[in-house]
GUZA-524799 format. One record per residue: z, y, x of N, C-alpha, C in turn. Coordinates in Angstrom, 3 decimals, m for minus. Layout:
REM residues N
@nZ:Z	nY:Y	nX:X	caZ:Z	caY:Y	caX:X	cZ:Z	cY:Y	cX:X
...
This chain:
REM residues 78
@nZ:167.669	nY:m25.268	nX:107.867	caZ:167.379	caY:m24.053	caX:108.592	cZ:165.901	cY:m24.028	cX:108.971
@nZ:165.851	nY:m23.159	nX:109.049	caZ:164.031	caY:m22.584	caX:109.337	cZ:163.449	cY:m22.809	cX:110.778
@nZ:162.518	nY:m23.381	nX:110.804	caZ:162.344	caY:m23.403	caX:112.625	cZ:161.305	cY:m22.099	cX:112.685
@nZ:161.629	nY:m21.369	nX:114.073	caZ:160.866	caY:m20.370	caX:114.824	cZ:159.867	cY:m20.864	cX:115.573
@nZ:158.214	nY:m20.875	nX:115.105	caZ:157.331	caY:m21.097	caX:115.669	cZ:156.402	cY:m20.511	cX:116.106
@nZ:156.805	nY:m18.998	nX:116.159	caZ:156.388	caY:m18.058	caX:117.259	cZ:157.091	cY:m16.784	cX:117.098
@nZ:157.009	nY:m16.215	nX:118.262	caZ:157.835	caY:m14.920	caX:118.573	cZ:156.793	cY:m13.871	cX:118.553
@nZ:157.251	nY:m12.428	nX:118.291	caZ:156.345	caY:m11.365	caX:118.841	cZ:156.802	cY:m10.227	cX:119.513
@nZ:156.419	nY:m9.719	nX:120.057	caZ:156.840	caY:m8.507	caX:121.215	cZ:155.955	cY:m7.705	cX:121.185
@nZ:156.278	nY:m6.208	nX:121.063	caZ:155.451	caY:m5.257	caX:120.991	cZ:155.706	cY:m4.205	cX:122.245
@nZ:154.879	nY:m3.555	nX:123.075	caZ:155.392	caY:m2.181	caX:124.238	cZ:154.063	cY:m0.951	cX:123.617
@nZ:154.769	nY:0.170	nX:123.939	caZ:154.245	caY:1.155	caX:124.540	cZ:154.384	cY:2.036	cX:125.569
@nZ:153.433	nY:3.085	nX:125.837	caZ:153.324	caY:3.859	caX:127.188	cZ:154.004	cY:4.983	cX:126.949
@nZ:155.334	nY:4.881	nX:126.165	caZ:156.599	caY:5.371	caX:126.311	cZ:157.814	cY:4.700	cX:126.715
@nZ:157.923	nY:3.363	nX:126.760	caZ:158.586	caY:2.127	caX:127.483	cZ:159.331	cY:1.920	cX:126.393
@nZ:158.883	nY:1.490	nX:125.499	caZ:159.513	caY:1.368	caX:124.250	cZ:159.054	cY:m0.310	cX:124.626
@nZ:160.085	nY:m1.164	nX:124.023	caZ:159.798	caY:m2.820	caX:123.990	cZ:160.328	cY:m3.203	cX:123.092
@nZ:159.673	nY:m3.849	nX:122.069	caZ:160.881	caY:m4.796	caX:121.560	cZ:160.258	cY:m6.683	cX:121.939
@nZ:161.271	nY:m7.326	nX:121.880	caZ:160.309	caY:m8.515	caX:121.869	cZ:161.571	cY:m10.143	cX:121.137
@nZ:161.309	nY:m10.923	nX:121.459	caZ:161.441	caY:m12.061	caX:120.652	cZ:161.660	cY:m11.855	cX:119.321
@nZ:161.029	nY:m11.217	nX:118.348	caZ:161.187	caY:m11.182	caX:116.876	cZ:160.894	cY:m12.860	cX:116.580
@nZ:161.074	nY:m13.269	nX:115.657	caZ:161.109	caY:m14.358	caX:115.277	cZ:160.270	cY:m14.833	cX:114.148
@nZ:159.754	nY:m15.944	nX:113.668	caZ:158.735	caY:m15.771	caX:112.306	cZ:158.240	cY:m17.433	cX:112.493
@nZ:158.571	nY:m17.783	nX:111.176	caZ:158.605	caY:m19.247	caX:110.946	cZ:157.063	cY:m19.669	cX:110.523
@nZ:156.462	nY:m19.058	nX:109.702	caZ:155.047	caY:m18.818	caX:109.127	cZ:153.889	cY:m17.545	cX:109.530
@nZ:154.350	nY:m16.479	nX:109.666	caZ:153.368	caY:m15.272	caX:109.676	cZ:153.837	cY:m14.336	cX:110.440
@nZ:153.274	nY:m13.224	nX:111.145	caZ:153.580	caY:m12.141	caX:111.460	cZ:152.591	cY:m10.792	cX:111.367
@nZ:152.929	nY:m9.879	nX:111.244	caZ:152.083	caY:m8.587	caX:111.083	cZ:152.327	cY:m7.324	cX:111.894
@nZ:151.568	nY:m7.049	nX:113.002	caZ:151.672	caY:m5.750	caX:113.213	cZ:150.961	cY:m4.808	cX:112.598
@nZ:151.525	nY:m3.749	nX:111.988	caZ:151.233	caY:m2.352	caX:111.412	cZ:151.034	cY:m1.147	cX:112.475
@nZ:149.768	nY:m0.684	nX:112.909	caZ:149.429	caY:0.742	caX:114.009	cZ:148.947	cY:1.593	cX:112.535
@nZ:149.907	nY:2.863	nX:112.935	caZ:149.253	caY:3.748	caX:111.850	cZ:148.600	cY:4.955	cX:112.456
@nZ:147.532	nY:5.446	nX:112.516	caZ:146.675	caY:6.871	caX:113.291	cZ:146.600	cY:7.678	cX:112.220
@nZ:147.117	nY:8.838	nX:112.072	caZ:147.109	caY:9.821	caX:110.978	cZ:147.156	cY:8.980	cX:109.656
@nZ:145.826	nY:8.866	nX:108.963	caZ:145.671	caY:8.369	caX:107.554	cZ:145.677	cY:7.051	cX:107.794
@nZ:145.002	nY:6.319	nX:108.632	caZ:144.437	caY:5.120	caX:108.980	cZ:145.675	cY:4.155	cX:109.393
@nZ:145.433	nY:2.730	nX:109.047	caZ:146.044	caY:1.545	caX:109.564	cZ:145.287	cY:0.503	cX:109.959
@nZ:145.383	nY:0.060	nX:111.387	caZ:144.941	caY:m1.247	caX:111.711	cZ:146.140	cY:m1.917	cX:111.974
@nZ:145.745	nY:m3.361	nX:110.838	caZ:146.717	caY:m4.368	caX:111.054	cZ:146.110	cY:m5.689	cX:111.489
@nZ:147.374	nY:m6.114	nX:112.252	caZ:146.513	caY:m7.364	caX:113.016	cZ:148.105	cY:m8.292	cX:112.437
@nZ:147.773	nY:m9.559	nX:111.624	caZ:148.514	caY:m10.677	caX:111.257	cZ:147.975	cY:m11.676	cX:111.754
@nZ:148.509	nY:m12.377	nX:112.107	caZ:149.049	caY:m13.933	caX:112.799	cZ:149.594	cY:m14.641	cX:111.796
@nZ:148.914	nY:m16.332	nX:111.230	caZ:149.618	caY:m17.292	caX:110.464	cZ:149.405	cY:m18.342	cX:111.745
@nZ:150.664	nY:m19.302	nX:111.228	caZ:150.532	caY:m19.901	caX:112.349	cZ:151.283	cY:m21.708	cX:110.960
@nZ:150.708	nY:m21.428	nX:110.009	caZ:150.957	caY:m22.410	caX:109.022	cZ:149.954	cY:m23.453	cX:109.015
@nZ:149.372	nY:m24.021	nX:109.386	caZ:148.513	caY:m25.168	caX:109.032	cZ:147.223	cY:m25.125	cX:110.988
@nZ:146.493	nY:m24.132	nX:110.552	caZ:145.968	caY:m23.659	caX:111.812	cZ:146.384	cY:m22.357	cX:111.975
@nZ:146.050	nY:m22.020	nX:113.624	caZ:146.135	caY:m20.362	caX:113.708	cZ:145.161	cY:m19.870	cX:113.092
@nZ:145.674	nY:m18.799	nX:111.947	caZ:144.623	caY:m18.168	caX:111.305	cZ:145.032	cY:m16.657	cX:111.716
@nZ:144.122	nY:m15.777	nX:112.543	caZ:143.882	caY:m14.435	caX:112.622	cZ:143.456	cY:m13.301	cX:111.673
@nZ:144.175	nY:m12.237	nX:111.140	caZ:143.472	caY:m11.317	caX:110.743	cZ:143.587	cY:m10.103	cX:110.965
@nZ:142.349	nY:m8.971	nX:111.244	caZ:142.497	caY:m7.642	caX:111.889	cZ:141.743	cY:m7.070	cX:110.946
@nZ:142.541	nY:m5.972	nX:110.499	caZ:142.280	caY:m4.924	caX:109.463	cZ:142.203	cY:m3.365	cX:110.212
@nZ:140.836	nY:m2.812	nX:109.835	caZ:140.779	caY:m1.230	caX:110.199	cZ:140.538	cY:m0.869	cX:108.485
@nZ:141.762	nY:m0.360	nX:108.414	caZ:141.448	caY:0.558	caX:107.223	cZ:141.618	cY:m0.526	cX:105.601
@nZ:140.825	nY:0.378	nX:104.613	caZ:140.710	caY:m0.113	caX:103.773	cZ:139.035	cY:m1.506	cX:103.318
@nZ:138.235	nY:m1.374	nX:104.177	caZ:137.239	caY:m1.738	caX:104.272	cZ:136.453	cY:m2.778	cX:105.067
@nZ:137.158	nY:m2.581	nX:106.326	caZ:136.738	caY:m2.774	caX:107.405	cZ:137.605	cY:m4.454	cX:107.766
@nZ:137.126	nY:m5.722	nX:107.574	caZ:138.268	caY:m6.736	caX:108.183	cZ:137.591	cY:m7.742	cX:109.010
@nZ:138.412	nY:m8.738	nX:109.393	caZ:137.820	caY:m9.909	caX:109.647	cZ:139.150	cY:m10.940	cX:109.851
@nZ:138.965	nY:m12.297	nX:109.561	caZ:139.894	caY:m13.201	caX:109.555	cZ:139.009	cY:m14.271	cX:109.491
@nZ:140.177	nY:m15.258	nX:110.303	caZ:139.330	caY:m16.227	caX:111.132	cZ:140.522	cY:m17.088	cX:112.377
@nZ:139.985	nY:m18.439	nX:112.667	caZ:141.313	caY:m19.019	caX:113.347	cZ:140.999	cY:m18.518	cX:114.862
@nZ:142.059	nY:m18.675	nX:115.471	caZ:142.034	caY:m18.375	caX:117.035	cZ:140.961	cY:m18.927	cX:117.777
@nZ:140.164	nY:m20.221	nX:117.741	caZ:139.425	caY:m20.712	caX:118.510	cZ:137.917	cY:m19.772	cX:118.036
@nZ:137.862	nY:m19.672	nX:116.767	caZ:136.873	caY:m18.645	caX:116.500	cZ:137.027	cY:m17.283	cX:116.939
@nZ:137.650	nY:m17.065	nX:116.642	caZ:138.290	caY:m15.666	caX:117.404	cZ:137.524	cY:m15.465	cX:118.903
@nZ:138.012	nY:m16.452	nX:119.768	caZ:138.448	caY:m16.575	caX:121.271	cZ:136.443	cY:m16.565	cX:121.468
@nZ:135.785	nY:m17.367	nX:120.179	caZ:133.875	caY:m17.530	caX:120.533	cZ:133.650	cY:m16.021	cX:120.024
@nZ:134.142	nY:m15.348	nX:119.445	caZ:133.683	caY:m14.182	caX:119.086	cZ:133.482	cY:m13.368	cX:119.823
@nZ:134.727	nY:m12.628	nX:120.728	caZ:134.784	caY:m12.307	caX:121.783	cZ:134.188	cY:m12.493	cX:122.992
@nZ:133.765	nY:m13.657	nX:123.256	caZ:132.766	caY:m13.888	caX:124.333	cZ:131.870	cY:m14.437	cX:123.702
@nZ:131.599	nY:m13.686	nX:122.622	caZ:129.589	caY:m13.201	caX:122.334	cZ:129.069	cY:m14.894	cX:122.363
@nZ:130.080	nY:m16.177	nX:121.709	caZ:129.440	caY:m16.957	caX:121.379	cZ:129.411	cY:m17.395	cX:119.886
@nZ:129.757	nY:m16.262	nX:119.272	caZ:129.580	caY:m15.960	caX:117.718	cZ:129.166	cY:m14.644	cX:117.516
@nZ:127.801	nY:m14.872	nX:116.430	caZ:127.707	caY:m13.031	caX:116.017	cZ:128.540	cY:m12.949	cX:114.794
@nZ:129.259	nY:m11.650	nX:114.799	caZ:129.833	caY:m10.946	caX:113.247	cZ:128.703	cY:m9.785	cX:113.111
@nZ:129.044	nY:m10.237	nX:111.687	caZ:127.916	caY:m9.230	caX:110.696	cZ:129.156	cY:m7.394	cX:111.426
Protein backbone atom coordinates (compact mmCIF):
# COMPACT_ATOMS: atom_id res chain seq x y z
CA UNK A 1 0.00 0.00 0.00
CA UNK A 2 1.01 3.51 -0.75
CA UNK A 3 2.00 5.80 2.10
CA UNK A 4 0.33 9.46 2.27
CA UNK A 5 3.01 12.00 2.58
CA UNK A 6 1.12 15.00 2.34
CA UNK A 7 -2.37 16.22 2.33
CA UNK A 8 -3.98 19.28 0.60
CA UNK A 9 -6.87 21.51 1.42
CA UNK A 10 -8.22 24.11 -0.57
CA UNK A 11 -11.09 27.26 0.79
CA UNK A 12 -12.78 29.97 -0.74
CA UNK A 13 -14.68 33.27 0.09
CA UNK A 14 -17.74 31.32 -0.67
CA UNK A 15 -17.00 28.73 2.26
CA UNK A 16 -16.37 26.18 0.03
CA UNK A 17 -13.51 23.66 1.80
CA UNK A 18 -12.28 20.73 0.86
CA UNK A 19 -9.32 19.32 2.73
CA UNK A 20 -7.27 16.09 3.56
CA UNK A 21 -6.90 15.00 -0.15
CA UNK A 22 -4.23 12.65 -0.07
CA UNK A 23 -0.98 12.25 -2.48
CA UNK A 24 1.88 9.89 -2.07
CA UNK A 25 4.34 11.83 -4.59
CA UNK A 26 2.80 15.14 -6.11
CA UNK A 27 0.04 17.46 -5.98
CA UNK A 28 -1.42 20.22 -8.27
CA UNK A 29 -3.65 22.99 -7.84
CA UNK A 30 -5.38 24.26 -11.06
CA UNK A 31 -6.96 28.37 -10.64
CA UNK A 32 -8.52 29.08 -13.92
CA UNK A 33 -9.35 33.23 -14.68
CA UNK A 34 -11.24 33.40 -17.94
CA UNK A 35 -8.49 32.10 -20.52
CA UNK A 36 -5.67 31.93 -18.05
CA UNK A 37 -4.31 29.17 -15.55
CA UNK A 38 -2.06 29.48 -12.65
CA UNK A 39 -0.86 26.27 -11.39
CA UNK A 40 0.98 25.74 -8.36
CA UNK A 41 2.40 21.76 -7.91
CA UNK A 42 4.03 20.38 -4.96
CA UNK A 43 6.57 17.13 -5.30
CA UNK A 44 7.41 15.97 -2.27
CA UNK A 45 9.65 12.82 -3.88
CA UNK A 46 13.24 13.13 -3.12
CA UNK A 47 13.24 17.02 -1.96
CA UNK A 48 10.36 19.51 -1.82
CA UNK A 49 10.33 20.64 -5.23
CA UNK A 50 7.86 23.73 -5.98
CA UNK A 51 6.32 24.80 -9.13
CA UNK A 52 4.10 27.95 -10.05
CA UNK A 53 2.83 28.42 -13.45
CA UNK A 54 1.03 31.78 -14.84
CA UNK A 55 -0.04 30.87 -18.09
CA UNK A 56 1.69 29.46 -20.90
CA UNK A 57 5.05 31.32 -20.46
CA UNK A 58 5.43 32.57 -17.39
CA UNK A 59 7.08 29.76 -14.56
CA UNK A 60 9.32 29.08 -11.93
CA UNK A 61 10.31 25.83 -10.04
CA UNK A 62 12.50 25.37 -7.40
CA UNK A 63 12.69 23.50 -3.78
CA UNK A 64 10.93 25.02 -0.75
CA UNK A 65 14.01 26.33 1.04
CA UNK A 66 14.68 28.32 -2.19
CA UNK A 67 11.41 29.29 -2.49
CA UNK A 68 11.10 30.48 1.30
CA UNK A 69 14.99 32.91 0.13
CA UNK A 70 13.04 34.14 -2.71
CA UNK A 71 10.38 35.58 -1.02
CA UNK A 72 12.29 37.36 1.48
CA UNK A 73 14.35 39.08 -1.24
CA UNK A 74 17.34 36.78 -0.35
CA UNK A 75 17.34 35.52 -3.93
CA UNK A 76 16.87 37.61 -7.15
CA UNK A 77 14.57 35.91 -10.05
CA UNK A 78 15.18 37.02 -13.44
Amino acid sequence: MSEIRMTGEIRTDWDCETSGLPAERWAEAVFKIGDEEIILEVSVEEDVIISIMAGEDASWRGTLKGLKKTLLGEINVK
